[in-house]
Steps between C-alpha positions, in 0.01 A plus 500: 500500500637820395393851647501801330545866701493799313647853565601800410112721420440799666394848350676640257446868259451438143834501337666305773655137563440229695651130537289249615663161617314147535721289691409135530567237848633250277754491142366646214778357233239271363246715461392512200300834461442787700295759461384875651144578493310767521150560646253780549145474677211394230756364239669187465873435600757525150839404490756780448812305479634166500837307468515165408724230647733560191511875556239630272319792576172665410326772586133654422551773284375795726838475708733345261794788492374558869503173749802248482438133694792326588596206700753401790516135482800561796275687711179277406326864397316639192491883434323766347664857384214741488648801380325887295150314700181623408139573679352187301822263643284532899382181591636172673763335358555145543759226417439119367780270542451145263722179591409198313150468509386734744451882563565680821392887574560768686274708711530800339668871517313782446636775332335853420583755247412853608605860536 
């Protein structure tokens, strides 16, 4: 059983940064994809980035040039680089961790966009 804990929301002005961390209680080297999601209240959760076990990344194409997700296999830990953020990037961000056959999540960060 793996558990996911994720860090790193908090308020933040439009324009800014933020790093949000998922680390996990157990190794994440043969995981083979993670992914960030992002959910607001009334609409239903999309991923914004993924890497692959291989090291391919995607993103959805309103933060692509923004967001960069990486992965610590060291430090059993996924991240996500929220930089030039935006009112519409507010909501609770959340990571999913898949080994083998099964998925593992997080709880959830929130994170909120405002001036």
């Amino acid at each position: 059983q793996v558990q996911l804990v994720e860090s790193g929301g908090g308020l933040v002005q439009p324009g800014g940064s933020l790093r949000l961390s998922c680390a996990a209680s157990g190794s994440i080297s043969g995981a083979t994809i993670m992914r960030w999601y992002h959910q607001v209240p009334g609409k239903q959760r999309e991923v914004v980035a993924s890497i692959t076990f291989s090291g391919t990344i995607d993103y959805t194409d309103s933060v692509k040039g923004r967001f960069t997700i990486s992965r610590d296999n060291a430090q059993n830990t996924v991240y996500l680089q929220m930089n030039s953020l935006k009112p519409e990037d507010t909501g609770v961000y959340s990571c999913y961790v898949q080994i083998l056959f099964t998925g593992y999540w997080g709880q959830g960060t929130q994170v909120t966009v405002s001036s």
